[in-house]
N, C-alpha and C positions, 0 to 999 in steps of 0.2 A: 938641668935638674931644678935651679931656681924659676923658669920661668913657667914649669909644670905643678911644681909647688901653688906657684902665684895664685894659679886658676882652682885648685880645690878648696872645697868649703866646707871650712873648722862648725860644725854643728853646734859644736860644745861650750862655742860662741855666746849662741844665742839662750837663756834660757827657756826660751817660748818654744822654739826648734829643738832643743834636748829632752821635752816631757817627751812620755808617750800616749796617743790617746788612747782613752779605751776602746775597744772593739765595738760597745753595743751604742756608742755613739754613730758610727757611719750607719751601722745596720737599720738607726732609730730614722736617720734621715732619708735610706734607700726605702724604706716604710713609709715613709710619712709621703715621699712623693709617689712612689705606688698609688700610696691607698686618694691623693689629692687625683690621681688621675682617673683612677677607680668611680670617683664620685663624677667628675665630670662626665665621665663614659653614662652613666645612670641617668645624668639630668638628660645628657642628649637622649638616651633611650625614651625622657619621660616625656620631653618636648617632644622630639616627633612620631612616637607610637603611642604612647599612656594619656600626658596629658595634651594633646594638639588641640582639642575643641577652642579653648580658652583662647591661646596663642591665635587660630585662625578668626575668633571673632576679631580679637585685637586687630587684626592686620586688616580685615574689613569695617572695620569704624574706619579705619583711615584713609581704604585707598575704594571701598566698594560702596556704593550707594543705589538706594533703591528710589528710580525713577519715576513717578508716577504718570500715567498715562489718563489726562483728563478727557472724559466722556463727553459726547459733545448732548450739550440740553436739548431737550427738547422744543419742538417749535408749538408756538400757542396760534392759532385758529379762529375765526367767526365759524360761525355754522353753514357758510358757505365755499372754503378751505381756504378762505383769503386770511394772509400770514398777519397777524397782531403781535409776534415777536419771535423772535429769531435770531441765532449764535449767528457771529461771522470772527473769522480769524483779526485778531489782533496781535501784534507782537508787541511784549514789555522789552524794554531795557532794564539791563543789570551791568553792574560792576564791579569785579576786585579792585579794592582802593590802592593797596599796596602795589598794582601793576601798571597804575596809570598815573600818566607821568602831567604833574598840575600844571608844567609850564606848556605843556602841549597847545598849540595855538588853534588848532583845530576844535579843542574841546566851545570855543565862542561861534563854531557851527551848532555845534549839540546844544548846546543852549536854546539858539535862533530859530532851532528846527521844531525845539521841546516847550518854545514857547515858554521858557523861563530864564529867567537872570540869570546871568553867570556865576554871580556870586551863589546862589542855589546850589546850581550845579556843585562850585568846587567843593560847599559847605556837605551834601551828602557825601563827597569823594574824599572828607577829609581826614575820617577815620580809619588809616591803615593797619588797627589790631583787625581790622572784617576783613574775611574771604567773598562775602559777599554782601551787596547791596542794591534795592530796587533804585532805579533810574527815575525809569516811569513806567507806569503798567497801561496797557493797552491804548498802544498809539496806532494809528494808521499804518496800514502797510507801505505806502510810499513816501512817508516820513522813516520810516523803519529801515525799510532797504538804502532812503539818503544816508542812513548814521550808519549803516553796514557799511558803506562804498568808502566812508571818510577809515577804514581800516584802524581806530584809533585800537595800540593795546589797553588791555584791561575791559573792554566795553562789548558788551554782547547780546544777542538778543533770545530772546525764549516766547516759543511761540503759544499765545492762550487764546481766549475765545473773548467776545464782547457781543452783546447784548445789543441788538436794534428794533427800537418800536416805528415802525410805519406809520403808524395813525396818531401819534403824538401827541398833544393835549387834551383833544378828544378820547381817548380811551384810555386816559392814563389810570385812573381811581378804578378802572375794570381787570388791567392787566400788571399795573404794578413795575415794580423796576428789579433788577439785582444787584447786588454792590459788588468790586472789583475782584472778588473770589469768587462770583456766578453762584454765589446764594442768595435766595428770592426774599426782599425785604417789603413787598407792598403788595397790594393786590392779588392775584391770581399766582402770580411769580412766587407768590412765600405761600399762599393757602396749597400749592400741589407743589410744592419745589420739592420733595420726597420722590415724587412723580415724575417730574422733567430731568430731575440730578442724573438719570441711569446711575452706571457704577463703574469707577475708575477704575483704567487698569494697571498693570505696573511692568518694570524693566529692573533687573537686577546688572548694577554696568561695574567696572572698575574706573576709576577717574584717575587723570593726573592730577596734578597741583593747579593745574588751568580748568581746569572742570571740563576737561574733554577725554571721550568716553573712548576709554581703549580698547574694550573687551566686554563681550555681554557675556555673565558667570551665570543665566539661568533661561530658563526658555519664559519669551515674552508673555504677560496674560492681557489677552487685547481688552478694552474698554467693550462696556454696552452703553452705546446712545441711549439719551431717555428720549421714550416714546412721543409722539405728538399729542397734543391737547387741545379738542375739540367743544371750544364754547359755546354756548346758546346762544350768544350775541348776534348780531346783521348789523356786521361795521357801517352799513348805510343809515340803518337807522340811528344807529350811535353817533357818526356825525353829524347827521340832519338834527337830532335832539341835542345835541351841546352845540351849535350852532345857534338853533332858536333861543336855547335856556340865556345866552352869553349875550345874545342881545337882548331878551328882558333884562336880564341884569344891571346890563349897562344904561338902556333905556330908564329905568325905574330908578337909577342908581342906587340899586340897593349893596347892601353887604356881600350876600351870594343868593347862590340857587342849585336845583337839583330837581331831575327828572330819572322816569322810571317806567320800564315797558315791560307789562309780561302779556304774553301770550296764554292764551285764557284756553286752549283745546291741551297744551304740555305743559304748563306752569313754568316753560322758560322763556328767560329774562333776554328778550330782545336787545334792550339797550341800558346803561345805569349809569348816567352823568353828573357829574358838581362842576361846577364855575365859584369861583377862582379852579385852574386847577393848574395845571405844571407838562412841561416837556420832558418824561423820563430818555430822551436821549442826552440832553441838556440838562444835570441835576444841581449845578450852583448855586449857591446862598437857596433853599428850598425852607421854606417857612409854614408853618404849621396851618395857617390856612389853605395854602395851598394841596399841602398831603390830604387832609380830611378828607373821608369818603362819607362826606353829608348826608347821603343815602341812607346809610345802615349806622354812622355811629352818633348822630346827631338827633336829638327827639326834641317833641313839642308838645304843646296841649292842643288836637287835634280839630278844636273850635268844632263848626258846626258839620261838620262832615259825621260827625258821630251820629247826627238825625236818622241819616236814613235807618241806622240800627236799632233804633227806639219804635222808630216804627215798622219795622219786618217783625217785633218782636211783640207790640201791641196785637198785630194781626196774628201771630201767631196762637197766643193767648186767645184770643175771641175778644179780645175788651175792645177793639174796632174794626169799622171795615174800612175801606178805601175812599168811603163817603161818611163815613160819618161825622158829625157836625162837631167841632170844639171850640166854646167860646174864649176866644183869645183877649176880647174888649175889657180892661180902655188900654191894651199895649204893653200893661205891668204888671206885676203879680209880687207878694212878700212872703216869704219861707223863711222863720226863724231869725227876724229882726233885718232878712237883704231883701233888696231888691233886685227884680229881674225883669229886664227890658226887653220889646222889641223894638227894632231899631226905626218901624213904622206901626201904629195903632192898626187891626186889621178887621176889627170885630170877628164874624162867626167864620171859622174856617173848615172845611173837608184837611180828613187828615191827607189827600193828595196837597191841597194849595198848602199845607203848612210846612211840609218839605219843601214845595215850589216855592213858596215865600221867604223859606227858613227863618219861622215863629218859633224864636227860644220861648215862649209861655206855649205856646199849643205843645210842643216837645215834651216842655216841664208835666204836663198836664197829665199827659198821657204816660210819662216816668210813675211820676204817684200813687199812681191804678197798680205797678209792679212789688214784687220786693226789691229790698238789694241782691240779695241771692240770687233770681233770677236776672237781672241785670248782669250782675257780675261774672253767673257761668257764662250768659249768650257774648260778654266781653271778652272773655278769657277762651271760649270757644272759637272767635273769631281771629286768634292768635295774639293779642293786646295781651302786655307784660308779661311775653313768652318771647326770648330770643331765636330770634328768625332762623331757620334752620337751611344754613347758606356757610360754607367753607372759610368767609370772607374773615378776618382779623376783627375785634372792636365791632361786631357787631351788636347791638345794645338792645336790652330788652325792653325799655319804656317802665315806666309804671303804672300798674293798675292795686294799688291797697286794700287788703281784704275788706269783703264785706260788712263784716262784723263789728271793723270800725265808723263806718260811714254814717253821717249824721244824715236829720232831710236833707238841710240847704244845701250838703257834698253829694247827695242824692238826685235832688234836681241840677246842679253844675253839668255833673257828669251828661248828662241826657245833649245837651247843646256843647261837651266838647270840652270840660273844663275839670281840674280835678283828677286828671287823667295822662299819661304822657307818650306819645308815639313816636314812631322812627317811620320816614316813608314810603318805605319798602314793606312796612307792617301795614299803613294804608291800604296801598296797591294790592297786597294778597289781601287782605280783608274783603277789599271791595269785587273777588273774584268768586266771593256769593254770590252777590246778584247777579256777575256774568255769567255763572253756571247752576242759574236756576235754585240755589240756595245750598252749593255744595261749598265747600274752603277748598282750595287742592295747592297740594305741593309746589315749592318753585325749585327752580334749577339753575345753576349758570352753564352748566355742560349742557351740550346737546341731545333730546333724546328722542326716541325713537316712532315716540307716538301718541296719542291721546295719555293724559293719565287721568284716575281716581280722586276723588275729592270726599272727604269726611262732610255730614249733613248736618247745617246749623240750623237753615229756616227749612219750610217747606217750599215745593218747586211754584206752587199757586200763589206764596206771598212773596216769595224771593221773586219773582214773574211783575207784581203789584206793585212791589217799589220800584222795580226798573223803570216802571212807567212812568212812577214818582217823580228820579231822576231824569227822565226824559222831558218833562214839564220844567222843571229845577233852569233848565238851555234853552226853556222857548219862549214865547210871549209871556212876562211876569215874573217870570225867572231869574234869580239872583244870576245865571250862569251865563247870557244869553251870549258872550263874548266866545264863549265856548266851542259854538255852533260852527259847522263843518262844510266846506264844499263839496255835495257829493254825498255825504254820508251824515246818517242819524247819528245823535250823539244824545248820551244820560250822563250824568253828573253831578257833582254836589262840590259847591265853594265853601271857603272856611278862612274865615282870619282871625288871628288871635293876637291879643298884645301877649309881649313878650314880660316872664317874670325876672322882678331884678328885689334881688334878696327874699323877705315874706310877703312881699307886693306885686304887683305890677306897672311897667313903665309906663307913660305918658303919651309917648309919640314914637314908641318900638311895637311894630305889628310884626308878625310874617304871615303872608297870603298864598293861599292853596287850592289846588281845584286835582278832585278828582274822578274819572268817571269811566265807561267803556263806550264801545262805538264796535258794530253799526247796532242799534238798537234791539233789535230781532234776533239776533243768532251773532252775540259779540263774540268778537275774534280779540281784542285786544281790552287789557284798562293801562291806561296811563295816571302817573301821580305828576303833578310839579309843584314845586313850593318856590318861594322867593321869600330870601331873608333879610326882613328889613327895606325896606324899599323907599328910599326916601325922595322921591319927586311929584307930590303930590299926592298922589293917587294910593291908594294902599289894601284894598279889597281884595280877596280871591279871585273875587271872577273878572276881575279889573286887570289884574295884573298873573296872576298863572294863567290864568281862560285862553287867552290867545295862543299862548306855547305848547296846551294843551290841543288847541283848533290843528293848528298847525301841525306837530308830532303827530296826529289820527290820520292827519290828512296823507302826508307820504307815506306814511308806513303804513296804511291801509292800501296804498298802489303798489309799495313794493311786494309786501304779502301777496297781488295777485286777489283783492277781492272787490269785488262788482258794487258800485257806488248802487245805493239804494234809495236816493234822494234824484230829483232833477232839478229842485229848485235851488235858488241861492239863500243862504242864511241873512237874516233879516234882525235888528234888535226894534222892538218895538219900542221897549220900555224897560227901562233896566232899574231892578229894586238889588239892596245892596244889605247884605247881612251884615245882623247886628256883632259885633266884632268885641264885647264889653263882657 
């Protein structure tokens, strides 16, 4: 009895154990956890039926990624389907920092291979808050595959595109480059990179934590290649013209230089070179002379080349014919307190020998007889201080100031070249009046199809009249005579001009320029070239562009395929040298 005693439990003990609880206590807590579970059942209903949008982007920020699919660019062209530039596979390195391991001994391959310091390398790899990090973008493929084989973790490769120019220094200022996202930053590459980009496509994947691709969650949408790109250039004449240009350059030692072909039956542009210029496969330390595309963004005061337009325009007027007489004597002449020289005393001249002489007072003379209004539209007609209508970047208008400012003595300036500022690519199309019998026509850097249309400046009898001018300009007496061609007739007109430095002009900075067409009869082509600064003596137009200009006619008049109309050899008789002041 006592030991059944032992084991019951006195309640009345305890006072905590002797209350009673209430009732709507336990009720309140079989409630409370009902209704706690009640709520959970809802959220779940809300999460995966109500509200799931939400939820499943979340979970695709983190584990889905939409891959893009880059379109491969398109390839750039001469007008004969020879390649000026063109994608090829490159593969980048990349790296998760946090998976690769720095004492890794291997990684002093990756360095050696990438052609950088090791401390480089560990310095990108040392930020372990990144998932990821570029290595190097576009390395060779058999540098690529050596850092594949070394298996190191964390290091991987992603395959993109890279950019190759063929024809390299020589068409660089034509074709341009793209920078390491295969967007077109120069030349051709940026003026149609809308054009060659096509259009990406993409891949909808799931990734692991390694960025390797579990599962594709959507159907692929394939890339479009952008289309080819078919230039007006003839890579032969392009290199034969910065070939010649590079050795005047060097020759003359001047500053630089720059040449320019168009095609006078389509208004496109053959060839368009500068020296200094650069290896867009090669773009290191690249310096602003270099990039310049002298051609189109660089201008000048056009010196005497401006002649032949004073006189297509005299003739045109009636105020002369092609013989009539203008007294040039004693050499000088005063407008408004200046003087104006020629560079030799000539006395009476035909307005042919004053072109072929190039008489700034026979020019001046024959300006005078005009207004500026007339002047000015037949300038402005001829495209002078109108931006060149060319695709290309920084292409520059030049200046021509309206008429209505211009005084006499900026009146007569003008007439021989001064007062005035041109780009020489504006030259070259100007001078594609007189090769088309006194029409302007269009230029092109794309290829086209056929003959084109020309707006009418002169008429075809006077634009005919100076040709001839020019043609005298390269022969016996002629400022040009350097000019003169083996094989083929050649017109042209030299030009030198000191260079302006601040409201003046320098001392002993010229640039020299010769421009003209060839074969004389039925021109197929004009060439422009300039040389800037030239400092080995010599510094004349037809001294120093003349022969680059000979030259340039000469092959590209054989490549063209057209029948030399000359059988003799070019002869300098006697070489007179325009007045340059």
């Amino acid at each position: 009895m006592s030991r059944r005693a032992s084991r019951s439990v006195n309640y009345s003990a305890s006072p905590l154990l002797a209350s009673k609880t209430p009732v709507w206590r336990s009720k309140f807590i079989v409630a409370a956890l009902a209704l706690a579970f009640a709520g959970l059942g809802a959220r779940a209903a809300y999460v995966q039926v109500v509200g799931n949008d939400f939820f499943q982007r979340q979970g695709e920020v983190r584990f889905a990624r939409t891959l893009e699919l880059p379109a491969n660019r398109g390839r750039v062209l001469d007008r004969n389907g020879l390649i000026l530039a063109s994608s090829v596979v490159a593969q980048s390195i990349w790296a998760i920092p946090e998976d690769v391991d720095k004492s890794e001994p291997k990684l002093r391959d990756v360095a050696k291979l990438l052609d950088m310091p090791l401390s480089t390398l560990k310095k990108r790899l040392a930020n372990e808050d990144k998932t990821f990090v570029w290595v190097k973008r576009q390395v060779d493929e058999p540098v690529a595959n050596e850092i594949a084989a070394l298996g190191i973790k964390g290091i991987y490769l992603r395959r993109e595109y890279k950019r190759k120019y063929p024809e390299g220094e020589a068409a660089a200022h034509v074709v341009g480059f793209t920078n390491v996202e295969d967007r077109g930053q120069e030349g051709v590459e940026l003026a149609f990179n809308k054009e060659l980009s096509g259009r990406s496509g993409s891949r909808r994947v799931i990734k692991d934590r390694l960025g390797r691709v579990v599962e594709d969650v959507r159907d692929v949408v394939p890339p479009v290649d952008g289309p080819d790109l078919q230039l007006s250039i003839d890579s032969k004449v392009q290199y034969f013209a910065y070939q010649k240009l590079r050795e005047a350059v060097q020759m003359h030692k001047a500053r630089a230089g720059s040449v320019v072909v168009l095609d006078t039956r389509t208004g496109e542009v053959l060839a368009l070179a500068n020296y200094p210029s650069y290896n867009p496969n090669l773009r290191l330390n690249l310096s602003g002379e270099q990039l310049r595309n002298r051609v189109l963004t660089d201008s000048f005061e056009p010196g005497s080349t401006m002649k032949p337009f004073i006189a297509a325009l005299a003739l045109d007027k009636g105020l002369v014919t092609p013989t009539t007489q203008i007294q040039t004597a004693p050499g000088h002449m005063s407008i408004g307190g200046s003087t104006i020289n020629d560079a030799h005393p000539n006395g009476l001249l035909t307005v042919n020998e004053i072109i072929q002489k190039s008489s700034n007072v026979g020019a001046v003379k024959m300006a005078m007889q005009m207004s500026p209004r007339e002047m000015w539209e037949t300038f402005a007609q001829a495209g002078f201080g109108q931006k060149p209508q060319v695709p290309f970047p920084g292409a520059v208008s030049g200046r021509l100031r309206p008429y209505k400012t211009w005084r006499p003595i900026e009146q007569a300036t003008m007439s021989y070249g001064y007062g005035l500022s041109v780009s020489l690519f504006q030259l070259a199309q100007a001078y594609t009046i007189f090769a088309r019998d006194g029409e302007l026509i269009p230029v092109s850097m794309v290829k086209t199809d056929g003959p084109t249309d020309g707006v009418r400046v002169f008429s075809e009898k006077n634009a005919l009249a100076v040709r001839k001018m020019l043609e005298m300009a390269t022969g016996p007496g002629g400022t040009g005579q350097r000019a003169q061609t083996m094989g083929y007739s050649v017109g042209g007109k030299s030009g030198t001009a000191r260079m302006q430095e601040g409201k003046g002009y320098a001392e002993k900075k010229y640039r020299g320029f010769f421009v003209g067409l060839a074969p004389v009869e039925q021109p197929r082509i004009v060439v422009a070239v300039m040389i800037d600064q030239p400092n080995n003596g010599a510094y004349y137009g037809g001294v120093v562009a003349g022969p680059v200009f000979s030259e340039t006619v000469q092959q590209t008049l054989r490549i063209l395929g057209v029948q030399p109309d000359m059988s003799v050899k070019p002869q300098i008789i006697s070489e007179v040298v325009e007045e340059p002041f």
